[in-house]
N, C-alpha and C positions, 0 to 999 in steps of 0.2 A: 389531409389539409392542403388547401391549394399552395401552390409555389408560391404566390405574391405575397403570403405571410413571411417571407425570409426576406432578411435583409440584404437586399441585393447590391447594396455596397461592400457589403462585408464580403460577399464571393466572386467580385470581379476579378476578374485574371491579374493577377502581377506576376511582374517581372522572376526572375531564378533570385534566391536569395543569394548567389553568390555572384551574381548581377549589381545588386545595389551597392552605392559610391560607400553606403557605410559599411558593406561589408567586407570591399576593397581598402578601406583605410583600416579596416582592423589586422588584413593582413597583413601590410605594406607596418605596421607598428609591431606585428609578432616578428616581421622578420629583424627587427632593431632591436624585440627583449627580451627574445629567446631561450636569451644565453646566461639572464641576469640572475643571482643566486641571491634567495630569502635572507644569506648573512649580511648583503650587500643592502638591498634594501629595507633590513632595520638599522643597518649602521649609519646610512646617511641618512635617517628619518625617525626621530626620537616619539616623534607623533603619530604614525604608526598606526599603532593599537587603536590608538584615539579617535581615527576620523574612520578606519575600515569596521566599524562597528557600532550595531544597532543595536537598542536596546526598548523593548516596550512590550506591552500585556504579561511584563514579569519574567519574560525570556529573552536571551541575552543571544545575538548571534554574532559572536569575531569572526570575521573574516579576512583578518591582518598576515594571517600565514597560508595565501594564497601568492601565485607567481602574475602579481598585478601593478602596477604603476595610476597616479592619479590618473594620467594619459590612458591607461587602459581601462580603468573604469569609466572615463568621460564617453569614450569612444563605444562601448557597450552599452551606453545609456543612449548615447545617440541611435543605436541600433533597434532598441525598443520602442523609442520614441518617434520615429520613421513614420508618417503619414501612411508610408506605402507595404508596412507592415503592421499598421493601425490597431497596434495592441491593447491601447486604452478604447478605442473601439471594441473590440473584443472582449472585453471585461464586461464595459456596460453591458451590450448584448447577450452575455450569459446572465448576470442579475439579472437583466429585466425578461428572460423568460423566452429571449430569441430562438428558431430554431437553427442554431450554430452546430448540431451532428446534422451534418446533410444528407449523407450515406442513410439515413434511417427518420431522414424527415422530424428529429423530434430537439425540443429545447433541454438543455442540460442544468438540472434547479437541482442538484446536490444540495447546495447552499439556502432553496425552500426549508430541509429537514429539520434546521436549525434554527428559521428563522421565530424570532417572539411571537410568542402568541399575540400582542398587542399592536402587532406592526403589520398593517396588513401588505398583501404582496399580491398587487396585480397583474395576470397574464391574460393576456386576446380575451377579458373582461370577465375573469372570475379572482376572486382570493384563495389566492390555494391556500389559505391559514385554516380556510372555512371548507371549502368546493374544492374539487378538482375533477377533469372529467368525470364530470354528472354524479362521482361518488362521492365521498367527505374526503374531507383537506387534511394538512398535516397534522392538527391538532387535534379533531376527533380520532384519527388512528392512534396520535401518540396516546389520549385519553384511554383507548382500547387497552394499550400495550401498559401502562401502566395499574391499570383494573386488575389485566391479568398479572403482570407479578405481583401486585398485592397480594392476588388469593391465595397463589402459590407459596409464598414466603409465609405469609398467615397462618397455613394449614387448611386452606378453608375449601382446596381442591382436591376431591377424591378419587382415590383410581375402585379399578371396578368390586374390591373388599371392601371400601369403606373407611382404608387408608389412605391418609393423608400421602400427598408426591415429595416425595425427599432426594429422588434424583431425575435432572433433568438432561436429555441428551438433544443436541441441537445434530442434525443432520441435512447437509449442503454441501458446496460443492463452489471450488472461487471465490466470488464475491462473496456469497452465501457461510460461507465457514472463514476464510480469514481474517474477518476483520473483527466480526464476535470471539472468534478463537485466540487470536491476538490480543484485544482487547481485554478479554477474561483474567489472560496471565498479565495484562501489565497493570490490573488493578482488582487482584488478587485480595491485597488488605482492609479492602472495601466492600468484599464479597460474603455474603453470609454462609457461614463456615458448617452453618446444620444441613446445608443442600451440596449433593455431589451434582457438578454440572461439569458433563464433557461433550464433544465434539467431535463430530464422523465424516470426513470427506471422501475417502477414497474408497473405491469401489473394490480394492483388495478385502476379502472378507477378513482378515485379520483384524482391521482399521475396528468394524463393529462387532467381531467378537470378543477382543479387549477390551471396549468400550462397555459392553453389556457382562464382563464378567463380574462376578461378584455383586451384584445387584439386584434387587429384589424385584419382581415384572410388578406386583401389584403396587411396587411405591414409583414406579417410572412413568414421566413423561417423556412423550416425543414431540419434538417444533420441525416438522417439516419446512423447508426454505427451499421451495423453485418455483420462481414465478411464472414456471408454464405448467410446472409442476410434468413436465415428461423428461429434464434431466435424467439422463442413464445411469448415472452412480446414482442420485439421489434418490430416485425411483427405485432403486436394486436395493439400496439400503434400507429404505420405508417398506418395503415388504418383505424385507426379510426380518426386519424389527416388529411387523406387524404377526408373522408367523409363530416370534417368540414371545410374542404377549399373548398369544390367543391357543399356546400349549400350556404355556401357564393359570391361563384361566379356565380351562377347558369349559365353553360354554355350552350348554347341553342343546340351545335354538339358536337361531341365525339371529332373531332379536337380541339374546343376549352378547351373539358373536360381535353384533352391531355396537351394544350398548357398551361394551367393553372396549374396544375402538375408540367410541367417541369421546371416552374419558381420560386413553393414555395416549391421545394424537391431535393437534391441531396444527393447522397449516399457514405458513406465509408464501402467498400466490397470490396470481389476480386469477388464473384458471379455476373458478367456483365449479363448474363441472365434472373435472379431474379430480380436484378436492371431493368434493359429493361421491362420485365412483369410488374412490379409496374408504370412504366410512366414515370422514369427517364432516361435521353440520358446519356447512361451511357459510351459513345465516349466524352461527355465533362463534367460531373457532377459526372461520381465517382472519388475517389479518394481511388487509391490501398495502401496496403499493402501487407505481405508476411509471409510466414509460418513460419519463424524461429523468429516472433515477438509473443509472448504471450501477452494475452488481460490484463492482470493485469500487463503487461510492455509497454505496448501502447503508453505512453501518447506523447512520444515522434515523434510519427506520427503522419499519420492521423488521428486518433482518438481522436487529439487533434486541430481537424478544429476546433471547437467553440472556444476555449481557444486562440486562434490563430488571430478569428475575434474580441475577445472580447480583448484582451489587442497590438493586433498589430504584425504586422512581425518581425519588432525592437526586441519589448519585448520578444518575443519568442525565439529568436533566441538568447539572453542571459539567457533563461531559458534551451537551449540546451549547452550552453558553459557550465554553471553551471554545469548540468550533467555529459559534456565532463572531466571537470576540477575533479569531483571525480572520475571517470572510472581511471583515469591517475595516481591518488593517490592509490585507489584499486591497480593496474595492478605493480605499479611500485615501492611503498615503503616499506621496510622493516617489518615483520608480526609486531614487537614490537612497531613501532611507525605507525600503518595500523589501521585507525578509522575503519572501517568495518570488519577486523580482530579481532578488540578487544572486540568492541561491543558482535560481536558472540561466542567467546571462555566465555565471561561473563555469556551470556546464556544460555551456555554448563554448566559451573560449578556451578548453582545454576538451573536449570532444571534435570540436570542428577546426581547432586552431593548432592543438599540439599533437593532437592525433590519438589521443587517451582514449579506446574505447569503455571503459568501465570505470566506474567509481563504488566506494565502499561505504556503507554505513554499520556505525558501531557505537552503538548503545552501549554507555559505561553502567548497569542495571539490569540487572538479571532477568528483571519484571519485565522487560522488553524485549525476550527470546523471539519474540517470535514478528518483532518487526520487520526484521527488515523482510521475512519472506511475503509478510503484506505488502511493505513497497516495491518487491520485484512486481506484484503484478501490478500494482497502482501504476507503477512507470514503465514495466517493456508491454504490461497491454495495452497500454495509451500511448505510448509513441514509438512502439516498432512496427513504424510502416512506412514503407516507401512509394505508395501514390500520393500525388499532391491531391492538397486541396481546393487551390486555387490557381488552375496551370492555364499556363500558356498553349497555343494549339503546338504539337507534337511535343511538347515538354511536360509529359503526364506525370514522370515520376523525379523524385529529386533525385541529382547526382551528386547529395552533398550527406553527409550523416547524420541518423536522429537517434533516436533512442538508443542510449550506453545500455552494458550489461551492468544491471546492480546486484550489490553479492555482502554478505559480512557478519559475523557475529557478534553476539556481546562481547565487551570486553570483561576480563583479561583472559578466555577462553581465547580468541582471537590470533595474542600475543604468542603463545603458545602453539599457533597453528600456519599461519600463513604471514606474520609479517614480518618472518625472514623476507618473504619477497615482496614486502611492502618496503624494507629498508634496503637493501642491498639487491636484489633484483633489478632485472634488463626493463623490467615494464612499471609506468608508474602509474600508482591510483590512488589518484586523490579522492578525501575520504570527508566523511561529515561523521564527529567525534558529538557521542551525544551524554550530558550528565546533570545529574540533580546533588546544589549542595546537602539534601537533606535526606535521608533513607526511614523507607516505614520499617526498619531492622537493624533496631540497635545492638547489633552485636560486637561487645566489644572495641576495638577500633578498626573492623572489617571495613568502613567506609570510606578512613581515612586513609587508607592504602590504595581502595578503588581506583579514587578522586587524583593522589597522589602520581599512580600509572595511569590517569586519562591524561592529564599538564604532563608528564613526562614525555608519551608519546609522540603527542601535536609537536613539541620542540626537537626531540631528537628527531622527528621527519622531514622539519623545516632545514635544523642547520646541520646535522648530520655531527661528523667530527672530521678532521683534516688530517692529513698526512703528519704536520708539525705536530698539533696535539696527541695523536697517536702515536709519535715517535716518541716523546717526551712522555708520556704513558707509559710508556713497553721500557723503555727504558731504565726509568727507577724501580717499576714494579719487576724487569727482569723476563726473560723468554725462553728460561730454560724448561724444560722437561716436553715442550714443545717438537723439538727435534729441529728444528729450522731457524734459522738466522733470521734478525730480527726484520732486516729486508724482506728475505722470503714469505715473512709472519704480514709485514703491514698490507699488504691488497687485499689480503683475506678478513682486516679486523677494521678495514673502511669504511664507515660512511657519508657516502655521500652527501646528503642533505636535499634540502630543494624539492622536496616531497610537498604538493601542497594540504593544506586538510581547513577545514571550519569545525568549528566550536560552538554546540547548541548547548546553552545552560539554563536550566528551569530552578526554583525552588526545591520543589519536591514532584514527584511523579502522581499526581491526582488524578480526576476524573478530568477537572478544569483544562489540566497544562496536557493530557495526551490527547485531548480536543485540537487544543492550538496547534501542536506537533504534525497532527495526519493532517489535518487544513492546509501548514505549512506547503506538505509536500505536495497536495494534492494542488494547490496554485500554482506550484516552482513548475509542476509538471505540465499545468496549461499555457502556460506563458511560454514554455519552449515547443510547444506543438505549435500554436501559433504562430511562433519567429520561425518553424522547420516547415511552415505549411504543411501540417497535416493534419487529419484529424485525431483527436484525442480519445474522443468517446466512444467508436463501435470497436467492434473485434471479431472482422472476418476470418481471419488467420487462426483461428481456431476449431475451425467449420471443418475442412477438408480431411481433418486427422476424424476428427466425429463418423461423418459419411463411410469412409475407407473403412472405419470401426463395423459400423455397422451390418457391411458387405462381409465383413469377414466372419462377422461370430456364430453365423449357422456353419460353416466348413471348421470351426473350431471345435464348437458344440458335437456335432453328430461326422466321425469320421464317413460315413458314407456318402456326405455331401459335396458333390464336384465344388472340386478348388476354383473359385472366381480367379477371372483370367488377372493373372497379376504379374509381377516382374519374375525371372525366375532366383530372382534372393527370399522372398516371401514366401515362394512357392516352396524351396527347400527349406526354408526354416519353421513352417506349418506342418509338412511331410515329417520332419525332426520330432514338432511336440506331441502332433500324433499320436506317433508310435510307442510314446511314453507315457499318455494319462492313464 
């Protein structure tokens, strides 16, 4: 595509972000409130609660138990709001289809996957609702993808006996496995309980040997997921999944070796000729996608065929409204009352201003185990990078911090693990506490104690306990069998408070509200690429481990193979495994 299709105001060089007057005044104000403690400011501020909190499409975000002042919020709004960080620039031009990944020449339309069928959505003069590069748009594939899990959930798709498929294995890799694999478990109560659907990412054989145990080859399917379809796990796993359907069916011709293939594999790629080599008719069993879809933004496609058969078309298709419904909130409300706006200016001001590199997400919901390792990559593959995107000549890379480490469990697994040093530890990390009043598991009063340690948490982080109250504590209740005076007792039974955290609260965990949820983060996370200058959307940093891979697994493979010239730490530790296989 030629360059003059990009907006060439959007990548004109600005200034260092820690250049501009608003980045200077947010300093010159961290260094005046530093020091102020969360007790402090809800004592002089009864209102509070009331103004640092948004509320809309049914989800509720506090962020009253952040280390913020009105001044610090004006002052971060002025940040975004910056002509010369042209954020609201940068919005429109991803809706309208801009090419905004420059690194890879392509527009970033996540937000196409979701959009209504009845709206249509024009880029460089097609409707990707209908068209997209020359092939059909979003809603002839979604029409695919829901055809197929009709059949399958029907019974109406056979493996190569003549039974019906009753277990489906998706196999991918990143983009391709986390977000259908995530998704799966967090709307589990909506998933049709006659079909086993699991998930195979890692190229450890173990990953697809448990996966395929106990399972029948004639009732399995496979959904192949890589859109070049030469991913190295994925590809390692689809033929070794291919070897164990094809001992199971022992076909007596290559025809039938074929035929049997084409009934327990179909493919999500755009590589139709990989597809075809492998044995799949890829005229009716792939299912495309498109370059301006990044695989850690997928889910909303094809790459969420499993997700799709496991809880239904219905279901799904309020997992895309959900999504649609916070695109619309992103795109169209004001930055101060903009849950994804606020979220990432939070970020900002305690990554680049207190020096926090990591923050924590914790799901109060079981059903959401496997979130947060989704948003690891949703967030350090989209912003750990240190080239600019918009630099100045010899200022290529920033000398200021972007992407945090993100880390966390469900709660109260959590509680139990690491937030000793969320409460009492040298490092602080502030955290985003996630909960639904409402559980699809009514058991007994298990929710109400959840619910009870999600509010408990948020507040002992904020205010901690004080020396007085602790004395007066230890006191009546007494310190003996302890071995230590009551002195000795109090530094070890302190806390200090001032922990910051937000508060995401939904209804209930549906199809709807984990739409709005991933949308959430996936905005919070462009709006701080944007304010960090960088790009969001490619992921070279992943290439070079790839490459080195690939040099190295013929001298792994076969010990007679000279060792590629390499450091000599790799060189001894090759020579080590050697000697042992």
């Amino acid at each position: 595509m030629e360059p003059s299709l990009h907006n060439q105001a959007l990548f004109a060089p600005r200034p260092k972000l820690t250049e501009l007057p608003e980045w200077r005044r947010l300093q010159a104000h961290y260094a005046e409130v530093k020091r102020l403690h969360l007790r402090q400011l809800f004592a002089v501020d009864p209102q509070r609660a009331q103004r640092f909190w948004i509320e809309d499409l049914g989800l509720v975000l506090d962020y009253s138990k952040n280390r913020i002042t009105d001044e610090t919020l004006r002052l971060l709004l002025a940040l975004a709001e910056t002509p010369t960080i042209g954020l609201r620039d940068w919005i429109g031009a991803m809706f309208a289809g801009k090419r905004i990944n420059r690194t890879e020449n392509r527009a970033v339309l996540h937000v196409a996957l979701r959009n209504p069928r009845t709206r249509p959505l024009l880029v460089e003069g097609e409707d990707l609702m209908e068209q997209a590069e020359g092939g059909p748009g979003v809603w002839p594939v979604l029409d695919q993808i829901f055809e197929f899990a009709h059949r399958v959930r029907a019974g109406l798709w056979l493996g190569y006996s003549g039974k019906p498929i009753r277990n489906v294995i998706n196999i991918g890799i990143g983009g391709s496995d986390l977000g259908p694999a995530m998704a799966f478990e967090a709307l589990k109560p909506y998933t049709d309980r006659r079909l086993t659907v699991r998930f195979v990412s890692n190229i450890d054989g173990a990953h697809l040997s448990e996966a395929l145990h106990g399972l029948d080859p004639a009732e399995t399917l496979f959904i192949i997921v890589s859109k070049t379809f030469t991913t190295l796990e994925t590809i390692t796993n689809a033929q070794s999944a291919r070897q164990w359907l094809l001992n199971a069916a022992s076909p007596k011709t290559e025809e039938a070796a074929q035929q049997a293939i084409a009934r327990h594999f179909v493919a999500v790629s755009t590589n139709a000729e990989q597809v075809a080599a492998f044995g799949i008719d890829a005229s009716r069993n792939m299912f495309g996608f498109w370059d301006w879809v990044g695989g850690r933004y997928s889910l909303c496609s094809a790459v969420g065929l499993a997700l799709a058969v496991a809880i239904g078309p219905q279901n799904f298709q309020q997992l895309l409204q959900g999504f649609h419904a916070m695109d619309e909130h992103f795109r169209t409300r004001p930055f101060a009352q903009n849950m994804p706006v606020i979220l990432a200016l939070l970020g900002i001001w305690y990554n680049n201003f207190f020096g926090w590199p990591s923050y924590a997400v914790l799901p109060y919901d079981q059903s959401l185990a496997r979130f947060t390792a989704y948003l690891q990559q949703l967030d350090m593959e989209s912003n750990g990078k240190s080239a600019r995107l918009r630099p100045t000549p010899g200022a290529e890379f920033v000398d200021w911090q972007t992407g945090p480490i993100l880390w966390g469990e469900p709660g109260t697994n959590g509680q139990h693990a690491f937030f000793q040093l969320l409460h009492q530890g040298t490092k602080i990390v502030p955290a985003d506490f996630i909960g639904f009043a409402q559980s699809h598991y009514r058991l007994n009063d298990h929710h109400s104690k959840l619910l009870a340690n999600l509010l408990a948490q948020t507040e002992a982080l904020a205010f901690g306990k004080t020396r007085e109250e602790l004395a007066a504590e230890l006191s009546k209740a007494g310190s003996e069998g302890s071995g230590m005076s009551l002195e000795e007792l109090l530094p070890h039974r302190l806390f200090p408070g001032n922990r910051p955290s937000n508060t995401i609260l939904a209804e209930k965990l549906d199809p709807a509200n984990l739409g709005k949820l991933i949308a959430l983060y996936e905005h919070k996370i462009f709006v701080q690429g944007v304010i960090w200058d960088t790009n969001s959307f490619d992921q070279w940093g992943v290439e070079l481990g790839k490459q080195l891979a690939s040099k190295l697994l013929p001298a792994v493979e076969n010990p007679q193979t000279p060792i590629p010239s390499l450091c000599s730490s790799t060189q001894r530790l090759l020579m080590w495994l050697r000697k042992r296989r």
